[in-house]
PDB file of N, CA, C and O in Angstrom:
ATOM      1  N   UNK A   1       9.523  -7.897 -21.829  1.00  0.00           N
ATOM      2  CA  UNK A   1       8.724  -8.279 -20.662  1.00  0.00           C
ATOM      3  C   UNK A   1       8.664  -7.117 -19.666  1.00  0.00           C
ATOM      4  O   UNK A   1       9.672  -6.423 -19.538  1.00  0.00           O
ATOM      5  N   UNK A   2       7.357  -6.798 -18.816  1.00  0.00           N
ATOM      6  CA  UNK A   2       7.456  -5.628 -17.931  1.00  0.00           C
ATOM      7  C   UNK A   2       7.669  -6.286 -16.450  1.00  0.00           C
ATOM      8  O   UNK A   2       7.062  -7.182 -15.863  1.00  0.00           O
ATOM      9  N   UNK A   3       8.820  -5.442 -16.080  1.00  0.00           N
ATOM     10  CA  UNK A   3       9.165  -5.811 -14.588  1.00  0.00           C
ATOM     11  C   UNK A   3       7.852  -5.698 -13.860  1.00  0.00           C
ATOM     12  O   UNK A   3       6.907  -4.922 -14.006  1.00  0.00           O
ATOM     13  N   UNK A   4       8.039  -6.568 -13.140  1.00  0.00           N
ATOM     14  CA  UNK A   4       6.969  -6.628 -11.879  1.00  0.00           C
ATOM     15  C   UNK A   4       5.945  -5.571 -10.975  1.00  0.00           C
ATOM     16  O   UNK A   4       6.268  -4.585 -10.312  1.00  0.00           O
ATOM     17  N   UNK A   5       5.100  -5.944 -11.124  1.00  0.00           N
ATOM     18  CA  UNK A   5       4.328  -4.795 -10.307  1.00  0.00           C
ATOM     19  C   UNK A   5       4.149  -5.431  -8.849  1.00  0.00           C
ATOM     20  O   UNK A   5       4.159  -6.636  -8.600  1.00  0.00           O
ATOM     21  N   UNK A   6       3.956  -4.230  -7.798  1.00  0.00           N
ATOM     22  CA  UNK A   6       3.269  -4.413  -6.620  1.00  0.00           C
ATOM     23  C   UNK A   6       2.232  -3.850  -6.357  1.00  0.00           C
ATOM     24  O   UNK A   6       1.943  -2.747  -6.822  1.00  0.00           O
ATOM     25  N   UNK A   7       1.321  -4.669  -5.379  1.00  0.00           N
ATOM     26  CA  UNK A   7       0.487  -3.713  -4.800  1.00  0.00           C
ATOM     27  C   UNK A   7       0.769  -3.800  -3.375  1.00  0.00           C
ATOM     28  O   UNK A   7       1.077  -4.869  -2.848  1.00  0.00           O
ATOM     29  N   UNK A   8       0.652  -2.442  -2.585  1.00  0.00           N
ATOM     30  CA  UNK A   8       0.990  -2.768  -0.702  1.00  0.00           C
ATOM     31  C   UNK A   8      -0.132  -1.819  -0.552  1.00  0.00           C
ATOM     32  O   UNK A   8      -0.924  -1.167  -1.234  1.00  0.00           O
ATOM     33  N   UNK A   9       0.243  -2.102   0.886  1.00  0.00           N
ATOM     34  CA  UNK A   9      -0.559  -1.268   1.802  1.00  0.00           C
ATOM     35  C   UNK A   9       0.540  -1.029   2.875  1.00  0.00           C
ATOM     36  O   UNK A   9       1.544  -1.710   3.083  1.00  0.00           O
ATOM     37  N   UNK A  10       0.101   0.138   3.532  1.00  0.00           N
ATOM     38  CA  UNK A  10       0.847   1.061   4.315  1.00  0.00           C
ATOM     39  C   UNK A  10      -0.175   1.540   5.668  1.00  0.00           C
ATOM     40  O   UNK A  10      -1.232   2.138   5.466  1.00  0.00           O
ATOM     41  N   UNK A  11       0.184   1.274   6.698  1.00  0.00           N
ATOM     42  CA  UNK A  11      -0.737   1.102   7.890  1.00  0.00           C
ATOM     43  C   UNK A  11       0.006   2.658   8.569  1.00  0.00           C
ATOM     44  O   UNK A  11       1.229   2.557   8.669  1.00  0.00           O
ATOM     45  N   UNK A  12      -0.498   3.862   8.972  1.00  0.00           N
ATOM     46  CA  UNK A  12       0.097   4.774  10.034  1.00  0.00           C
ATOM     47  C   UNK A  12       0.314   4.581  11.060  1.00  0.00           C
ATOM     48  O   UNK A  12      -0.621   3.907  11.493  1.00  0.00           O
ATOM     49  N   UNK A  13       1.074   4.770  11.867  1.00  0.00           N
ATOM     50  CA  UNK A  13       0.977   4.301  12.680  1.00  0.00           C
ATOM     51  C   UNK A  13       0.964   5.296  14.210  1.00  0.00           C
ATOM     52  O   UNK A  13       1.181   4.991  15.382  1.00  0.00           O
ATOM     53  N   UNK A  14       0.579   6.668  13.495  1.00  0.00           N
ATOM     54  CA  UNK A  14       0.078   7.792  14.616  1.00  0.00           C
ATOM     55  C   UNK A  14      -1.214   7.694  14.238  1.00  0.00           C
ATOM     56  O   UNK A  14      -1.892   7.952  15.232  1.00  0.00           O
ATOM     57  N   UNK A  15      -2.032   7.408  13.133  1.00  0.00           N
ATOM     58  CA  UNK A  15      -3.454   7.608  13.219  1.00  0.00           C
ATOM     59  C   UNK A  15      -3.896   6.250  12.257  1.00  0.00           C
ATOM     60  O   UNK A  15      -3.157   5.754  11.406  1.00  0.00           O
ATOM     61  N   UNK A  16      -5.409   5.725  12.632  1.00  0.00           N
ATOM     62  CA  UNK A  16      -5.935   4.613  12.265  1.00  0.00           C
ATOM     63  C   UNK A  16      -5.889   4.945  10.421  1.00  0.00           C
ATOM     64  O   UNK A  16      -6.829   5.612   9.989  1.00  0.00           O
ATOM     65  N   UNK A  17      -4.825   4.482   9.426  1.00  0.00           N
ATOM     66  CA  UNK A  17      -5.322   5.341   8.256  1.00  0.00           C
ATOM     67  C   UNK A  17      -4.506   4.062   7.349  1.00  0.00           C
ATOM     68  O   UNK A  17      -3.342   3.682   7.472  1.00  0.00           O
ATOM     69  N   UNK A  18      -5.339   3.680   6.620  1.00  0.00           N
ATOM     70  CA  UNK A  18      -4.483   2.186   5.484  1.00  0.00           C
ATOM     71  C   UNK A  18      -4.152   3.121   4.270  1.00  0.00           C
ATOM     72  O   UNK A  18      -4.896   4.085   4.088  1.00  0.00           O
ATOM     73  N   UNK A  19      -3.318   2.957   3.605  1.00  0.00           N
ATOM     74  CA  UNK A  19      -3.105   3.878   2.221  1.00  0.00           C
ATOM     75  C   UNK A  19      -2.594   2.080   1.313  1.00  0.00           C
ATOM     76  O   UNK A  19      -1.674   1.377   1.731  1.00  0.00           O
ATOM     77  N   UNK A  20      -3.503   1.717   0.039  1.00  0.00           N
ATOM     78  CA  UNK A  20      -3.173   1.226  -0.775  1.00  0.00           C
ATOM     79  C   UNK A  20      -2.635   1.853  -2.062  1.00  0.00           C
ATOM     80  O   UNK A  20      -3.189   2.791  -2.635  1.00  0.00           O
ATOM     81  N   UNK A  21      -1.487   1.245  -2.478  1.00  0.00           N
ATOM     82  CA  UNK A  21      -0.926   1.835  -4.312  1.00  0.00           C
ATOM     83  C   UNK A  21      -0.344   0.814  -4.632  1.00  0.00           C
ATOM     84  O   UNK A  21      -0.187  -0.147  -3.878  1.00  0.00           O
ATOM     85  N   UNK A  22       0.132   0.902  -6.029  1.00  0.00           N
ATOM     86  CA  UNK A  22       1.253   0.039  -6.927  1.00  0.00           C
ATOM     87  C   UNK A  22       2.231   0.661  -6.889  1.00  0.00           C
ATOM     88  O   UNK A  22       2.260   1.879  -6.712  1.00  0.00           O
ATOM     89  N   UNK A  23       3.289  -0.125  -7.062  1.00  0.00           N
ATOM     90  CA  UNK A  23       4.583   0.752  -7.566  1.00  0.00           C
ATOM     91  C   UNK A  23       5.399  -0.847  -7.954  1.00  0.00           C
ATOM     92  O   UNK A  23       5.045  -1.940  -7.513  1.00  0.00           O
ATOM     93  N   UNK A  24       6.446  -0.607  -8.801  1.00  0.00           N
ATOM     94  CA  UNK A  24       7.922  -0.782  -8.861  1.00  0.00           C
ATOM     95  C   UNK A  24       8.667  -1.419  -7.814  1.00  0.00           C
ATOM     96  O   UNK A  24       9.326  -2.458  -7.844  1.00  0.00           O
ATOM     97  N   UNK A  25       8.470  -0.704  -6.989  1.00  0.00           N
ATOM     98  CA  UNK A  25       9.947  -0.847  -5.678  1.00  0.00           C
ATOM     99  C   UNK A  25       8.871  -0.048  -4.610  1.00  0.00           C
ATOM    100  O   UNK A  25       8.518   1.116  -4.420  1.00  0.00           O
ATOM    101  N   UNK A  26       8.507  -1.680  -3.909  1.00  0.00           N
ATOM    102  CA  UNK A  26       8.038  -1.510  -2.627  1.00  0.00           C
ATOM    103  C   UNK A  26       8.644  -0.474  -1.271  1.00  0.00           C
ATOM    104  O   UNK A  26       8.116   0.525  -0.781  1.00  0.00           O
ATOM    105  N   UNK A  27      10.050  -1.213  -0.887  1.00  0.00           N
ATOM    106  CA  UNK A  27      10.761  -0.065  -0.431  1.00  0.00           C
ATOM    107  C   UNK A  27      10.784   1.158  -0.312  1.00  0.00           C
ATOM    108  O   UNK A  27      10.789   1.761   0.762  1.00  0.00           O
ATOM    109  N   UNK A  28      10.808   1.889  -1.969  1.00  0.00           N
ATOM    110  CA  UNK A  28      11.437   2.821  -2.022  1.00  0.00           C
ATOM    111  C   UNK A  28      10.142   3.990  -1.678  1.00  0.00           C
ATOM    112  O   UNK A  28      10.187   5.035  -1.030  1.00  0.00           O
ATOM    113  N   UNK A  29       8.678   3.138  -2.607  1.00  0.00           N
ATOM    114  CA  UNK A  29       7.444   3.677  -1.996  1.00  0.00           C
ATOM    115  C   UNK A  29       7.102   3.781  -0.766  1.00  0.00           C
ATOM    116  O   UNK A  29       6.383   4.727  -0.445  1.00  0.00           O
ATOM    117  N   UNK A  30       7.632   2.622   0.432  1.00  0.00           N
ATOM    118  CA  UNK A  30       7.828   3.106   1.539  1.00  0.00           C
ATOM    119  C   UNK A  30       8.316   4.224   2.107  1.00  0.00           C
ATOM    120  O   UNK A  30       7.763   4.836   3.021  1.00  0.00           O
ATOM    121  N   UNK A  31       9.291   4.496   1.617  1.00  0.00           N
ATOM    122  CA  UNK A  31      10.682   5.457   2.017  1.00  0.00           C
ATOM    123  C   UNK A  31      10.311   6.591   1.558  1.00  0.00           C
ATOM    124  O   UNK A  31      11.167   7.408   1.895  1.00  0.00           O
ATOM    125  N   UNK A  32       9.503   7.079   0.975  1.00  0.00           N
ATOM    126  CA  UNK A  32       8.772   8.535  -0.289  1.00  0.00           C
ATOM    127  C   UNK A  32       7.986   8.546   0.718  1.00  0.00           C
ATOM    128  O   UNK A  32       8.250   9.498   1.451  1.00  0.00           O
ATOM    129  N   UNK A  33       6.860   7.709   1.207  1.00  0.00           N
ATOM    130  CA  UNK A  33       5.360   7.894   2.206  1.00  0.00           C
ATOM    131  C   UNK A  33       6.518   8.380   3.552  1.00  0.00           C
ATOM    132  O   UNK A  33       6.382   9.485   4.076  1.00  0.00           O
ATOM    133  N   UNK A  34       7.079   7.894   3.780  1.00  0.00           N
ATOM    134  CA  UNK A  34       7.660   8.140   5.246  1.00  0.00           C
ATOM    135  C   UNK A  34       8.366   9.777   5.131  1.00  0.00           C
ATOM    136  O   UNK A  34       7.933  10.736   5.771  1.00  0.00           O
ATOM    137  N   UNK A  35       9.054   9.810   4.566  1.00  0.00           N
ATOM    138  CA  UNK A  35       9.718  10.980   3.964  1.00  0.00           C
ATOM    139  C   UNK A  35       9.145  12.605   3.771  1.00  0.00           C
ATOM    140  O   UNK A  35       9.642  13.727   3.868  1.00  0.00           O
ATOM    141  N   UNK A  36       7.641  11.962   3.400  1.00  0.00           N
ATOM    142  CA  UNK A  36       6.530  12.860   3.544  1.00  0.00           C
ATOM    143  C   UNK A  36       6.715  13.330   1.810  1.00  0.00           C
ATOM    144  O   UNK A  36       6.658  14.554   1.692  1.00  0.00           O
ATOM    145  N   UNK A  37       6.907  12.643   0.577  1.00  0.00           N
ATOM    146  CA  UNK A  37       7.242  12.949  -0.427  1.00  0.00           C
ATOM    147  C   UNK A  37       5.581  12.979  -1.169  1.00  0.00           C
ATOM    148  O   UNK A  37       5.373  13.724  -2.128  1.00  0.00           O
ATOM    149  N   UNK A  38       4.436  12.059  -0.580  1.00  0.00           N
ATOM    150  CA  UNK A  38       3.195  12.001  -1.216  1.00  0.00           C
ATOM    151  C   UNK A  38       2.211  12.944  -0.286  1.00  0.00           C
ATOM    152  O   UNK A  38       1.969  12.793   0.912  1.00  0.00           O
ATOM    153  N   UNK A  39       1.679  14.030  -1.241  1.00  0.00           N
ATOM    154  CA  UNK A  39       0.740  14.801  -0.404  1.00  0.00           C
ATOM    155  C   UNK A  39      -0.180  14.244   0.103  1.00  0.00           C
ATOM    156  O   UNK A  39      -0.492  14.869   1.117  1.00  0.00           O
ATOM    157  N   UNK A  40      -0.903  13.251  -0.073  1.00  0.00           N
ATOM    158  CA  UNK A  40      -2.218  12.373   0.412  1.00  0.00           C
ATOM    159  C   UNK A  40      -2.025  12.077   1.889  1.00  0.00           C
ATOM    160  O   UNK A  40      -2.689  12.358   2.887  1.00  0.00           O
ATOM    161  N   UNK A  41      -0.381  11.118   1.601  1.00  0.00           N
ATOM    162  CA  UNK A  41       0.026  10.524   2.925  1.00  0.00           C
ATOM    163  C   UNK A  41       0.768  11.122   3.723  1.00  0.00           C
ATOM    164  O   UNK A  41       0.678  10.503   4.783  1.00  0.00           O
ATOM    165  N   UNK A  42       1.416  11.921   3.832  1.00  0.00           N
ATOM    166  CA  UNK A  42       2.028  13.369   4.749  1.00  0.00           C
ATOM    167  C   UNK A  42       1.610  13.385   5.422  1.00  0.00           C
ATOM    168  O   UNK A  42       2.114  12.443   6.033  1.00  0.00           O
ATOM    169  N   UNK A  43       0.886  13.777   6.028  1.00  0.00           N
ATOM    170  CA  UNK A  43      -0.163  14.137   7.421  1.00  0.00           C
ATOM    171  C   UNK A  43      -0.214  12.916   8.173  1.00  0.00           C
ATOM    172  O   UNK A  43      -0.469  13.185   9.347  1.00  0.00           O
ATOM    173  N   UNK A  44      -0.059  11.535   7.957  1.00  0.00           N
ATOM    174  CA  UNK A  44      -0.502  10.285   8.441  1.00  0.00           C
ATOM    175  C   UNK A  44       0.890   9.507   8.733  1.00  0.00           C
ATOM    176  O   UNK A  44       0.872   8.329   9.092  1.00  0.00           O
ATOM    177  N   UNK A  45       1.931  10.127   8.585  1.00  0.00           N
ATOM    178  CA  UNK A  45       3.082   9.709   8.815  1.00  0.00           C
ATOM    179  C   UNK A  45       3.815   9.481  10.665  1.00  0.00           C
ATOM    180  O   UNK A  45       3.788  10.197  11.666  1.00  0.00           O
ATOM    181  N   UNK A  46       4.229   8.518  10.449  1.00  0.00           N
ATOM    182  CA  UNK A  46       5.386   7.310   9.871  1.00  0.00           C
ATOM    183  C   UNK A  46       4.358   6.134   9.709  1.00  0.00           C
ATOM    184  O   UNK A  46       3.437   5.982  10.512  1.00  0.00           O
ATOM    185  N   UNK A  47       4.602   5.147   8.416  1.00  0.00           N
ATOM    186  CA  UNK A  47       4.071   4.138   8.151  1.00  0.00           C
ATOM    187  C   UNK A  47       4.809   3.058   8.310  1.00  0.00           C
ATOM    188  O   UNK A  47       6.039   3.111   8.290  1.00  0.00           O
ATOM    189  N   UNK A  48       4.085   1.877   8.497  1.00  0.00           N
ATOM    190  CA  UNK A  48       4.492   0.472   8.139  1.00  0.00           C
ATOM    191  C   UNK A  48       3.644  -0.261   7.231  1.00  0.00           C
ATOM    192  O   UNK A  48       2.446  -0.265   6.948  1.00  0.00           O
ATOM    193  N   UNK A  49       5.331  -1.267   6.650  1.00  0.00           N
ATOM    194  CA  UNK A  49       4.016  -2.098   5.492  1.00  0.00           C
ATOM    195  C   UNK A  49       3.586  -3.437   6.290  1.00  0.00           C
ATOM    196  O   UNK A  49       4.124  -4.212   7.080  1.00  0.00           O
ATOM    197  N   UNK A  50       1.737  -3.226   5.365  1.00  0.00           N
ATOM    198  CA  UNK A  50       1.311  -4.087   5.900  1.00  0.00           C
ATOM    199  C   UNK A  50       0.545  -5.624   4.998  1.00  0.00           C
ATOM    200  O   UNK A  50      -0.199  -6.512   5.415  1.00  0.00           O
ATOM    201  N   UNK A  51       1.182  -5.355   3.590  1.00  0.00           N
ATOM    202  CA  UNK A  51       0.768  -6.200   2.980  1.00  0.00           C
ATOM    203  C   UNK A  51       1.691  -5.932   1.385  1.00  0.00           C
ATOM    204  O   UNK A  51       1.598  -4.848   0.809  1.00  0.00           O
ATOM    205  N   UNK A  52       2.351  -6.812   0.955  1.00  0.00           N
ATOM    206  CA  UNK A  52       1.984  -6.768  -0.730  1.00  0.00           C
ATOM    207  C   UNK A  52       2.670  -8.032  -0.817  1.00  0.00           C
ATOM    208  O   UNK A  52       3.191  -8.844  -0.053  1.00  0.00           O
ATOM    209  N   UNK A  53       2.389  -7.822  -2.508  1.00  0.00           N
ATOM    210  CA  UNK A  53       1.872  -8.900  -3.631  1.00  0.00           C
ATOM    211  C   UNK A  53       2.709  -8.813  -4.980  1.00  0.00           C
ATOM    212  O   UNK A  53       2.671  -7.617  -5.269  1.00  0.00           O
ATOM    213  N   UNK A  54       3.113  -9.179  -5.512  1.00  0.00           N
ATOM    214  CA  UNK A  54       3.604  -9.173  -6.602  1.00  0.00           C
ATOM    215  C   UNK A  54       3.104  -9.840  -8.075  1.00  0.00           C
ATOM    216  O   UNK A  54       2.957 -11.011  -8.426  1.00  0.00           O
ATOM    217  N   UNK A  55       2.921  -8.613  -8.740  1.00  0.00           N
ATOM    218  CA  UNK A  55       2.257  -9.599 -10.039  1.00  0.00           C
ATOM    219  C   UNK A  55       3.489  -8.858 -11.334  1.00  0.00           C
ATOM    220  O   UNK A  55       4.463  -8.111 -11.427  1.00  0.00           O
ATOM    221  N   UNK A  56       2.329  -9.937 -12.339  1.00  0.00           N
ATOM    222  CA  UNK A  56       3.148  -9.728 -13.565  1.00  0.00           C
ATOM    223  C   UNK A  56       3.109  -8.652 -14.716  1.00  0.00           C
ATOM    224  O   UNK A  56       4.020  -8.400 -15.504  1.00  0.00           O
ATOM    225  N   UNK A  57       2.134  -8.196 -14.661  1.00  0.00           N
ATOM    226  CA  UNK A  57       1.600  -6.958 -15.166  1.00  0.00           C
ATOM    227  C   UNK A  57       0.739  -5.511 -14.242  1.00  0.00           C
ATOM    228  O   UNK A  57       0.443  -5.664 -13.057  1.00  0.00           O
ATOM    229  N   UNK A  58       0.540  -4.668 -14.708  1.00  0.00           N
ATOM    230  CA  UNK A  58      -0.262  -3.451 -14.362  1.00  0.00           C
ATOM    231  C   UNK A  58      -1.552  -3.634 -14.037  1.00  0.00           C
ATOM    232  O   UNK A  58      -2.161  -3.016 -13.163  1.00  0.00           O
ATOM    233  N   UNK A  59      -2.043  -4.622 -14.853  1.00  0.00           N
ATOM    234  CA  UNK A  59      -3.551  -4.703 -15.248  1.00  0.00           C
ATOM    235  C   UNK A  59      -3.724  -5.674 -13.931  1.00  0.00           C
ATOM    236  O   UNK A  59      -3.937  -5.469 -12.736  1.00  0.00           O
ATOM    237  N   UNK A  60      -3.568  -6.578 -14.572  1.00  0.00           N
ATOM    238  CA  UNK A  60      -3.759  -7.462 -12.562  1.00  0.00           C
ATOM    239  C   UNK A  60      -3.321  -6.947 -11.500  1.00  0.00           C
ATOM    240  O   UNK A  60      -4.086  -7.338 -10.618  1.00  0.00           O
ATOM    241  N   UNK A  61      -2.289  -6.088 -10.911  1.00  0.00           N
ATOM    242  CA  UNK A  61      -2.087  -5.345 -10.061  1.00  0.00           C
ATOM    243  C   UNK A  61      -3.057  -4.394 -10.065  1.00  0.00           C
ATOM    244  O   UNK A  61      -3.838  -4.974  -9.311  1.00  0.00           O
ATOM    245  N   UNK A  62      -3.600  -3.387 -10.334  1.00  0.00           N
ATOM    246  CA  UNK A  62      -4.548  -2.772 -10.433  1.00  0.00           C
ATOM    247  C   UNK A  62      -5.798  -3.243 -10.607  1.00  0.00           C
ATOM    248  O   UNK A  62      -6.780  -2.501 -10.601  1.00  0.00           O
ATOM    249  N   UNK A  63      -5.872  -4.847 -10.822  1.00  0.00           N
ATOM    250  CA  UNK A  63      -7.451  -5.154 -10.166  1.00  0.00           C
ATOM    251  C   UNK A  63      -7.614  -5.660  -8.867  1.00  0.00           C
ATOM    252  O   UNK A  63      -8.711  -5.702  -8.310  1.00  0.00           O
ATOM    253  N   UNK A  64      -6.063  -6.231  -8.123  1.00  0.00           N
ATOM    254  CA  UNK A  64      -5.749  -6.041  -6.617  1.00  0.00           C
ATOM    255  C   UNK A  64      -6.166  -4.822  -5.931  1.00  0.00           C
ATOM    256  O   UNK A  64      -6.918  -4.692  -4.965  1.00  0.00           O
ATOM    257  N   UNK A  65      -5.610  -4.062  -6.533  1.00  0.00           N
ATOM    258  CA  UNK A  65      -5.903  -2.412  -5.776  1.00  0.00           C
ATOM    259  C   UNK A  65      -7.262  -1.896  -5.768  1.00  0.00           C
ATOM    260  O   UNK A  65      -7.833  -1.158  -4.966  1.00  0.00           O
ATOM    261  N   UNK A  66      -7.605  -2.385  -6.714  1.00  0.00           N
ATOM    262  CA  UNK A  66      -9.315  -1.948  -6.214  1.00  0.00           C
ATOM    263  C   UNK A  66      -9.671  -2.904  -4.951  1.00  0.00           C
ATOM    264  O   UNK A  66      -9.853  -2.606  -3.770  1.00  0.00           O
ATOM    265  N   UNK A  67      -9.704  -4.144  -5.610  1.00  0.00           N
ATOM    266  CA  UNK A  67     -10.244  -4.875  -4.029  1.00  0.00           C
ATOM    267  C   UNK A  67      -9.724  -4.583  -2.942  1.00  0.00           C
ATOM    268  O   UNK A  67     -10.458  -4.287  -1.999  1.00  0.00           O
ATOM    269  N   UNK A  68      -8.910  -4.588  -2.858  1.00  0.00           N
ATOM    270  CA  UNK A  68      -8.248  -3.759  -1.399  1.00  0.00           C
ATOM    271  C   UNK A  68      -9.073  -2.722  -1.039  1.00  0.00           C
ATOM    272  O   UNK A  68      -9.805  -2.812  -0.054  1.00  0.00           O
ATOM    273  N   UNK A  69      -9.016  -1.461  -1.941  1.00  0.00           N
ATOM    274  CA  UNK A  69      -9.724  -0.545  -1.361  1.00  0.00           C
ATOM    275  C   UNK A  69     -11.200  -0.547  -1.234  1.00  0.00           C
ATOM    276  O   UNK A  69     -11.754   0.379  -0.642  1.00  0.00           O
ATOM    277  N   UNK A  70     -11.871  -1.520  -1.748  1.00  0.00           N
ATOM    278  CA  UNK A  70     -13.148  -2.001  -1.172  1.00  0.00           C
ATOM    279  C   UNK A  70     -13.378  -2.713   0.594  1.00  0.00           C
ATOM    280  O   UNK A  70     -12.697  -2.933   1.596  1.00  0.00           O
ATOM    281  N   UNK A  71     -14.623  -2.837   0.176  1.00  0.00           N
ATOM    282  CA  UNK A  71     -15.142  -3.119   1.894  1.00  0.00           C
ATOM    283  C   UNK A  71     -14.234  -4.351   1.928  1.00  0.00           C
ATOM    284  O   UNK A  71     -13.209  -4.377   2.610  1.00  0.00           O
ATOM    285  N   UNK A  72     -14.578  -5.194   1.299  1.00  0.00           N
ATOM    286  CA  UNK A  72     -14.119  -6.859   1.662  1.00  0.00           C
ATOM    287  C   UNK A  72     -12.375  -6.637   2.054  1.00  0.00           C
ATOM    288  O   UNK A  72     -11.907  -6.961   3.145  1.00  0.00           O
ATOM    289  N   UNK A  73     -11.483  -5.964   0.818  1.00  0.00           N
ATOM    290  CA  UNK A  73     -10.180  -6.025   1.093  1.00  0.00           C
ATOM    291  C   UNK A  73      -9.631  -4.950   1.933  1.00  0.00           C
ATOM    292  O   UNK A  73      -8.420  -4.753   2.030  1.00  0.00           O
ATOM    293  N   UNK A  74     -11.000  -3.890   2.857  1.00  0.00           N
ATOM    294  CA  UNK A  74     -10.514  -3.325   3.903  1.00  0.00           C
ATOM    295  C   UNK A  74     -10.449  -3.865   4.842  1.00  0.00           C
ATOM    296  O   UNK A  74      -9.697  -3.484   5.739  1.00  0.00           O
ATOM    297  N   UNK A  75     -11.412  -5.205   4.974  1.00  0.00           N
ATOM    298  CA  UNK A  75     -11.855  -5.767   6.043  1.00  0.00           C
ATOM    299  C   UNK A  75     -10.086  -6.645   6.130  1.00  0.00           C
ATOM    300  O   UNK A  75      -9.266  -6.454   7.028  1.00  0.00           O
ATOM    301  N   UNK A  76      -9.969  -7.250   5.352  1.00  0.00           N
ATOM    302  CA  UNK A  76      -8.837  -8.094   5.038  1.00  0.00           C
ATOM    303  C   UNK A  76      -7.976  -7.643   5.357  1.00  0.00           C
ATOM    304  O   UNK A  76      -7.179  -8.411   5.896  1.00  0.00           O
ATOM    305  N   UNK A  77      -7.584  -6.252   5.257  1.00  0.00           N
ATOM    306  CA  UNK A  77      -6.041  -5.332   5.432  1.00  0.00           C
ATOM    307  C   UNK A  77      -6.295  -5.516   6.907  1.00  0.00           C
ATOM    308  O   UNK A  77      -5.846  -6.467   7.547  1.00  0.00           O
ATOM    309  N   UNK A  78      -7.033  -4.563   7.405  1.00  0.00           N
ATOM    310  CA  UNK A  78      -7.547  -4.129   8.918  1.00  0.00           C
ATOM    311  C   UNK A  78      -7.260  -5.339   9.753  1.00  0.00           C
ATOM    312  O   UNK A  78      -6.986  -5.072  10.923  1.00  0.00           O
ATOM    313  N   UNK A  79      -7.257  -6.808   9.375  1.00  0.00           N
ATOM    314  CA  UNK A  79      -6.893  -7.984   9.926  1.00  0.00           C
ATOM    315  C   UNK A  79      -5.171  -7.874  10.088  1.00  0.00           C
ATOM    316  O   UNK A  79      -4.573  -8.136  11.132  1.00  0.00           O
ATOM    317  N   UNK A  80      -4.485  -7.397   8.723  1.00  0.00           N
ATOM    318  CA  UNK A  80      -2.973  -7.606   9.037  1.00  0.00           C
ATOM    319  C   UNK A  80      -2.041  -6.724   9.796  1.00  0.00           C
ATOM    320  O   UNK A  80      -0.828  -6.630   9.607  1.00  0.00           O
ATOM    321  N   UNK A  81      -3.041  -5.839  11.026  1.00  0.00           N
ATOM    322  CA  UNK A  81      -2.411  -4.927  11.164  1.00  0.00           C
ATOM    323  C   UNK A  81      -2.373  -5.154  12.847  1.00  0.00           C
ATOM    324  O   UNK A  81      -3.254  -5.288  13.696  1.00  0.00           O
ATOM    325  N   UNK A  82      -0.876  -5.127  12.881  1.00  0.00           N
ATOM    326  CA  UNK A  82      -0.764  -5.461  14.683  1.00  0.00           C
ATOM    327  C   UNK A  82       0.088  -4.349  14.880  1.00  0.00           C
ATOM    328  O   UNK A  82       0.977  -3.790  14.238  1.00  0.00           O
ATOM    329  N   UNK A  83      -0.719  -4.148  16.465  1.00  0.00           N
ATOM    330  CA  UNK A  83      -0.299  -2.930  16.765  1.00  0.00           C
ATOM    331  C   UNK A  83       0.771  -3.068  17.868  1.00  0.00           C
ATOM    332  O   UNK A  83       1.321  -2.065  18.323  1.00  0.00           O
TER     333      UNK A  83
END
């Protein structure tokens, strides 16, 4: 059986900037973005999480992650984010 997937989102919280991914270990993907360990998200640092999900496979987690990063599930994130 494959351990669990996530999908989150990660809100900056020096500049207006959502970063969605999967991983393993929510946490620890936190702790790498903050850390400044992902070149994408470096520059947009310190984050908070602002959403995830847990599924049972890759494949459904990764059809989360698209919607997210579409209009509808930007609109949706952009709602969970208090400042």
């Amino acid at each position: 059986m494959e351990s669990p997937y996530y999908v989150y989102a990660i809100y900056s919280k020096s500049r207006n900037y959502i970063y969605v991914g999967i991983s393993n270990d929510v946490q620890r993907r936190l702790s790498e973005h903050n850390l400044g360990y992902n070149k994408t998200t470096k520059p947009y640092r310190p984050f908070i999480l602002i959403y995830d999900e847990e599924f049972d496979n890759r494949s459904d987690a990764r059809q989360k992650e698209k919607y997210l990063k579409g209009g509808s599930g930007r609109k949706f994130l952009r709602k969970r984010i208090i400042e």
